[in-house]
C-alpha positions in Angstrom: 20.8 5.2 -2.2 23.4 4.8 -5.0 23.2 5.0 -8.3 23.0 1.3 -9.2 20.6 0.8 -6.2 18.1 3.2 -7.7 18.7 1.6 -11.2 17.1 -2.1 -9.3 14.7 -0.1 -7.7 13.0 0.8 -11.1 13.7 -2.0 -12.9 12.0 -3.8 -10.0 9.0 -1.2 -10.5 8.6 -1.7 -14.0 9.1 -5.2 -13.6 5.8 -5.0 -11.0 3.9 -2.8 -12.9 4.3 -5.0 -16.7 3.9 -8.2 -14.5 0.6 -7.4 -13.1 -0.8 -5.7 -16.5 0.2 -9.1 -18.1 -0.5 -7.5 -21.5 0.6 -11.1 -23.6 -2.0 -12.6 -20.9 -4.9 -10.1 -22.5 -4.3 -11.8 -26.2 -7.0 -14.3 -26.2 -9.7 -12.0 -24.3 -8.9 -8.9 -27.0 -9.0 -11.1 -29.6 -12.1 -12.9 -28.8 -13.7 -9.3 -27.9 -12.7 -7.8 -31.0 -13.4 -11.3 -33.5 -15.9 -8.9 -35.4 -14.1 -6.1 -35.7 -11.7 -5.4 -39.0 -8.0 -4.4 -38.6 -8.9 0.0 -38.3 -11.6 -0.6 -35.7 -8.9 -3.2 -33.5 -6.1 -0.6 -33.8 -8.9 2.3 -32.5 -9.5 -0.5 -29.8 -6.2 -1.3 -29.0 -5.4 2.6 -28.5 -8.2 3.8 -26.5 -7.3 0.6 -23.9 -4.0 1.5 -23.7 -4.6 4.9 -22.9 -7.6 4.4 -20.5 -5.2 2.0 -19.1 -2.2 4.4 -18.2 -4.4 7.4 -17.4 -6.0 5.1 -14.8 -2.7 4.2 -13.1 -1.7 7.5 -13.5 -4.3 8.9 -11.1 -3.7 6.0 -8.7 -0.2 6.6 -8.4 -0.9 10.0 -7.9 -4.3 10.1 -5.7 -3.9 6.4 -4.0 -2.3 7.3 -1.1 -4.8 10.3 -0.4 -7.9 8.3 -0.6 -6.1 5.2 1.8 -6.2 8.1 4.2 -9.7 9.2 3.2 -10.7 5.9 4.6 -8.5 5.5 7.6 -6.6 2.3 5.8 -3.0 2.6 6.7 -0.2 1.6 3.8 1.0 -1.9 6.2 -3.0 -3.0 5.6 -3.4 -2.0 2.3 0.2 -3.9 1.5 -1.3 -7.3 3.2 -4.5 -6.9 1.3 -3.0 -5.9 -2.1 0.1 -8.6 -1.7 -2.9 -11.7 -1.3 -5.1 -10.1 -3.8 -1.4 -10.2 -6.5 -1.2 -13.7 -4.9 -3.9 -14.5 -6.2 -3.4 -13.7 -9.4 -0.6 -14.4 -10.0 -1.3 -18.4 -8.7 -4.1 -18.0 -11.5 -0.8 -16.7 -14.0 0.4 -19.7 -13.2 -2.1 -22.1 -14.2 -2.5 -19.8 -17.8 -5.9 -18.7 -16.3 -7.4 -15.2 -15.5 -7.9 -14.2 -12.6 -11.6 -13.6 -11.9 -10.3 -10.4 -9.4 -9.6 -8.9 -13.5 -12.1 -10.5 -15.7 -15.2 -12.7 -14.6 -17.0 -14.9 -17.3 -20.2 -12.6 -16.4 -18.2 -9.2 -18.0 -16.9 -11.5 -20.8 -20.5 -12.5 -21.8 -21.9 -8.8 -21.3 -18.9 -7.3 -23.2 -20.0 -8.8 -26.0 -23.2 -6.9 -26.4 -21.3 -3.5 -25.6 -20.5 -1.1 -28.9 -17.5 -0.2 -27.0 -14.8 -2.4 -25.1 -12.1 -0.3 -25.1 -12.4 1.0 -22.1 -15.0 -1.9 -20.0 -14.1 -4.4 -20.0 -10.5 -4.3 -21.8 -8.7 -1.1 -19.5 -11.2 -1.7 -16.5 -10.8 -4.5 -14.8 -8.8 -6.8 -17.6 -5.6 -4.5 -17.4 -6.3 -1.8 -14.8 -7.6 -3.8 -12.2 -7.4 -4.0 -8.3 -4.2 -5.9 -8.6 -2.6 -3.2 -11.0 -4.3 -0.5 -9.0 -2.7 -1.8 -5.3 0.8 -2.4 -7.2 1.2 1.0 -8.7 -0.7 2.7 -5.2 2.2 0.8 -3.0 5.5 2.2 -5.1 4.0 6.1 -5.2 4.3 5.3 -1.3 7.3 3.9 -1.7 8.4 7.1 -3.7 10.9 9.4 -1.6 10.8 12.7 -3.7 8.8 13.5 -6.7 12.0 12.3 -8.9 11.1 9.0 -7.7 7.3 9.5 -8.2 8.1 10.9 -11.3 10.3 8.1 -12.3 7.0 6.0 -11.5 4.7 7.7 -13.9 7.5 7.1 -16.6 7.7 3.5 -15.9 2.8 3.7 -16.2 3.6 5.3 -19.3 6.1 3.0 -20.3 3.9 -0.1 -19.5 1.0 2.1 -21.9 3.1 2.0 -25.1 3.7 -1.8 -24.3 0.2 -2.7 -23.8 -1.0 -0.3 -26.8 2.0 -2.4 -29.1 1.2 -5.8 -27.6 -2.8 -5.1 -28.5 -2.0 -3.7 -32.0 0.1 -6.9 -32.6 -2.5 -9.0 -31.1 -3.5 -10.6 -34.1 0.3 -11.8 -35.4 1.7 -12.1 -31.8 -0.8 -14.7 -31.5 -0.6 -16.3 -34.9 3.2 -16.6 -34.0 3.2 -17.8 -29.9 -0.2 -19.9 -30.6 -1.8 -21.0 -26.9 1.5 -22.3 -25.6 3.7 -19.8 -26.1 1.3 -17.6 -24.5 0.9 -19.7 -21.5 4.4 -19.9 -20.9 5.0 -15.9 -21.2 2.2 -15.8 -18.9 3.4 -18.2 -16.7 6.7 -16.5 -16.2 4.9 -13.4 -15.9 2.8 -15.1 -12.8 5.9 -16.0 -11.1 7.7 -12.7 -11.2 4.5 -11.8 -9.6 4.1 -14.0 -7.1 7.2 -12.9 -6.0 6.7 -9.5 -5.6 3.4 -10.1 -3.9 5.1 -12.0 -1.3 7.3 -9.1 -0.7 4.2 -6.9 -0.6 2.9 -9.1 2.3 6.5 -9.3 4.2 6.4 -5.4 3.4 3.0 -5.2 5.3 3.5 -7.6 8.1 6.7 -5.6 9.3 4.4 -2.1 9.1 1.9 -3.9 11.5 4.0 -5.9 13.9 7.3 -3.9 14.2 8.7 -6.4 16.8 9.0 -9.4 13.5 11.5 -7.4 12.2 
């Protein structure tokens, strides 16, 4: 693989991995979580998510693979699985709605008797859900060496210092985009993502029926 060819590659990771976070998507839900909370006790918020949020990918990428084995699930199935689940999503993205595979109306309403949302429901399952789980799971498989695996936990830590900026901005970001500029971002956002799901399916369908390809 050439230099320029690796250079796509993670570009096309980080472009996954920011896509399905969809940290401009999480606005309105921090926002309406946090509407009691002064400016001290959001940035406290908005830092513990982002870091419950990376450390969580971090053991994915790193322990994913191990318990796909565990279970006897081989990488071609799990691709399927994951790529309908990001589907999903992102067809949700796309009609500036979440997804209820991140956030269901039943967490929203219990979140808001819970002293702390930093890490349920805001990390777990609003950012670091199934669908950022199966994306981040599928590239450490798709890692050759541990300079690409590496390169991988750059690009999760990466994707942290964005989500901890865009939830420490929430407050002005939003002011400034209002709903519409946040649907659109998010829409965008949905079809990057629908893309790469659908590749995530093609991926999978190969693995389990060698003869399509």
């Amino acid at each position: 693989m050439t230099t320029h060819q690796m250079d796509l590659q993670y570009v096309k990771m980080f472009t996954g991995v920011i896509s399905v976070l969809n940290p401009i998507g999480a606005i309105p839900v921090f926002l309406g979580l946090t509407s009691s909370k002064d400016n001290r006790e959001r940035r406290t918020i908005a830092g513990v998510t982002a870091l419950s949020t990376t450390l969580i990918l971090l053991v994915a990428a790193v322990s994913g693979e191990a318990i796909l084995d565990f279970f006897g699930i081989s990488i071609s199935s799990f691709r399927v699985g994951g790529g309908i689940l990001i589907l999903l999503m992102a067809i949700s993205m796309l009609h500036a709605k979440t997804s209820h595979a991140k956030h269901t109306p039943d967490e929203a309403k219990e979140a808001e008797d819970m002293e702390s949302i930093a890490v349920v429901p805001l990390a777990i399952p609003l950012l670091a859900g199934p669908g950022s789980i199966s994306t981040v799971i599928v590239y450490a498989h798709e890692a050759k060496n541990l300079l690409e695996l590496g390169a991988l936990g750059i690009v999760i830590l990466i994707s942290g210092l964005i989500v901890w900026t865009v939830l420490r901005l929430a407050v002005p970001i939003g002011a400034k985009l209002g709903t519409t500029g946040i649907n659109i971002a998010v829409r965008l956002l949905g079809l990057l993502l629908a893309a790469i799901a659908v590749e995530f399916m093609t991926a999978g369908i190969k693995g389990l029926f060698p003869g399509l390809s």
